[in-house]
Residue frames relative to the residue before (quaternion, step in Angstrom):
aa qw qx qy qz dx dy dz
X 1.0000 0.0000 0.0000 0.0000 0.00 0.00 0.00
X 0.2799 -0.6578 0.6632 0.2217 3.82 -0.61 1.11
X 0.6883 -0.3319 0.4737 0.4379 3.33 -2.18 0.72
X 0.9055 0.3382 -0.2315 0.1099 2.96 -0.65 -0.87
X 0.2542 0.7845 -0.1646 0.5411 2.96 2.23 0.85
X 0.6679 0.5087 -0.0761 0.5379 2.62 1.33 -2.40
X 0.7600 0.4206 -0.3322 0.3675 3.34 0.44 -1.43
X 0.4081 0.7037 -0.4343 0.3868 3.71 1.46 -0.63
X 0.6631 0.6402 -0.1504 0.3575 2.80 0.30 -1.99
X 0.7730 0.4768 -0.1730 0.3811 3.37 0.27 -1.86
X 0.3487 -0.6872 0.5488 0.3240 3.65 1.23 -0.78
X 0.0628 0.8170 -0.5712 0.0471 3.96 0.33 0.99
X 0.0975 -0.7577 0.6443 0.0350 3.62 -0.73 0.87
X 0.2417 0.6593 -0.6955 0.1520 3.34 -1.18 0.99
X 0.6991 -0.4711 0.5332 0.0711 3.04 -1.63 0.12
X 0.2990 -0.8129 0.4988 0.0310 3.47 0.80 1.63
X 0.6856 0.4383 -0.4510 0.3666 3.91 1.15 -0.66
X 0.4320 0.6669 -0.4466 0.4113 3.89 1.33 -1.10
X 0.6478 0.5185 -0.3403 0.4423 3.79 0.29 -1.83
X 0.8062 0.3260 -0.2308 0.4364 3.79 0.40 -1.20
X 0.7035 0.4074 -0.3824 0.4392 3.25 0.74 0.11
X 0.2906 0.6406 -0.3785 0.6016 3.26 1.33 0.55
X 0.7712 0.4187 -0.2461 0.4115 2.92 0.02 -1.28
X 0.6230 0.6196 -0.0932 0.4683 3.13 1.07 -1.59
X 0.6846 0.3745 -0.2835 0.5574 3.97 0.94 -0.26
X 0.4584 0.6823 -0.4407 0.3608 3.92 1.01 -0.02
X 0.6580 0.4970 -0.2425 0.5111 3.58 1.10 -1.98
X 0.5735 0.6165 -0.3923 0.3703 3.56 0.59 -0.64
X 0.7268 0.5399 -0.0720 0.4183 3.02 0.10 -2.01
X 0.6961 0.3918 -0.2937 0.5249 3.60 0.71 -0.97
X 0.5647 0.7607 -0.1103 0.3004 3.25 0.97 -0.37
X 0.6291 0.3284 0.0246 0.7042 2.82 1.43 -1.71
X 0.4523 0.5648 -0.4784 0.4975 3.75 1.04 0.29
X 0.6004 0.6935 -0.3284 0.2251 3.10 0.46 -1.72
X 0.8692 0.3527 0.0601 0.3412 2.67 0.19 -2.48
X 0.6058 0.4181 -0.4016 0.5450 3.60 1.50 -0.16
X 0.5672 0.5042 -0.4156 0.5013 3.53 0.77 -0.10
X 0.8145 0.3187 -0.2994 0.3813 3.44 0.26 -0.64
X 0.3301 0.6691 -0.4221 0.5151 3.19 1.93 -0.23
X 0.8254 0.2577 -0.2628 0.4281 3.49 -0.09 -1.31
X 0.6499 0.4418 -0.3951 0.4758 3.73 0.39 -0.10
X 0.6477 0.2887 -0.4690 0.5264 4.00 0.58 0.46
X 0.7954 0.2914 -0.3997 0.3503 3.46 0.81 0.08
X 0.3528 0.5042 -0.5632 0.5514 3.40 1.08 1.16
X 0.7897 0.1719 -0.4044 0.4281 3.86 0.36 -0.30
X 0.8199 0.2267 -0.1730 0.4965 3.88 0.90 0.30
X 0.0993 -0.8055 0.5797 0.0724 3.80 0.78 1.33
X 0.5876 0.4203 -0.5306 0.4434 4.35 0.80 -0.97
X 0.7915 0.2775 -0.4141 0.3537 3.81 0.21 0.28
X 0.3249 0.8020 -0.4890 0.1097 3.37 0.35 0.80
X 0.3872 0.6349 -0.4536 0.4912 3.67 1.72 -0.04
X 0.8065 0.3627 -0.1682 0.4355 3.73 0.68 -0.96
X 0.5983 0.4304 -0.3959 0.5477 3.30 0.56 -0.14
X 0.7411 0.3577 -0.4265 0.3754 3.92 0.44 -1.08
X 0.6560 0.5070 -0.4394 0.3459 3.57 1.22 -0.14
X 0.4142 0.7263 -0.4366 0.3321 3.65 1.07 -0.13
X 0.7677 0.5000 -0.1623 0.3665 2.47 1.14 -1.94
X 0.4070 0.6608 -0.3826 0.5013 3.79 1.26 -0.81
X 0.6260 0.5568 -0.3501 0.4189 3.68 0.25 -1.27
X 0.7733 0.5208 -0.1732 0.3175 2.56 -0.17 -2.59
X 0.6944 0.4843 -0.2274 0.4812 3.94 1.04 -1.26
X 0.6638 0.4588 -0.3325 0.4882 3.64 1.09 -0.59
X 0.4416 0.5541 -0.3456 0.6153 3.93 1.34 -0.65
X 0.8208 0.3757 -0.2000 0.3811 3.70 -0.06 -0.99
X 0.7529 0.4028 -0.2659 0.4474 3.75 1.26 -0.52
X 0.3734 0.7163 -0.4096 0.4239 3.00 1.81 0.17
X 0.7787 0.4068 -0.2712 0.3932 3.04 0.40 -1.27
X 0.6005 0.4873 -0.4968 0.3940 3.72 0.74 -0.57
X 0.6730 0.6638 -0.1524 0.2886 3.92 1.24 -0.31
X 0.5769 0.2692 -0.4721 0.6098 2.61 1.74 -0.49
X 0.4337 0.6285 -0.5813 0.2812 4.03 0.68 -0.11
X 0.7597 0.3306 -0.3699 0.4204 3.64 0.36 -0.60
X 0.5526 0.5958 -0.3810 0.4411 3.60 1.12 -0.26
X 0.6996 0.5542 -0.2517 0.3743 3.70 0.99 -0.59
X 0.6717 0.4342 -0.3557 0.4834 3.18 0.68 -0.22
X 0.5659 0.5192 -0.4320 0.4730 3.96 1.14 -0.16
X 0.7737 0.4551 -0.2837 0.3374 3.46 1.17 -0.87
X 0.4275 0.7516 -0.0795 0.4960 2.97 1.96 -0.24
X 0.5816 0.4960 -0.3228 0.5582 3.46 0.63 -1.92
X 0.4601 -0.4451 0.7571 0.1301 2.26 -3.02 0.15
């Protein structure tokens, strides 16, 4: 019998939102990589801009933490 038989078998309950919100924290995250990386690599080639760029980056990170928010907010609005 292969696991995934077993787990058939076994009757696995979970919570299809958790899985999507999983899923749903990845787009973020890759995100917020992005923009601090490229953050820190325009200010190594241009520190007189560093008022503008660190505010982009503020943005760019608020834009990006949204989304991991409404991900956790969807599945409550969603659920059964």
């Amino acid at each position: 019998m292969s696991a995934l038989q077993t787990l058939a078998a076994t009757g696995v309950h979970g919570s299809l939102g958790s899985i999507g919100y999983g899923l749903a924290a990845i787009g973020p995250g890759v995100g917020v990589g992005i923009i601090f990386g490229n953050g820190t690599q325009a200010l190594a080639r241009q520190p007189e801009a560093a008022g503008l760029i660190r505010a982009n980056q503020i943005l760019g990170f608020a834009f990006c933490e949204a989304l991991a928010l409404i991900g956790i907010v969807m599945p409550f609005v969603f659920g059964k």
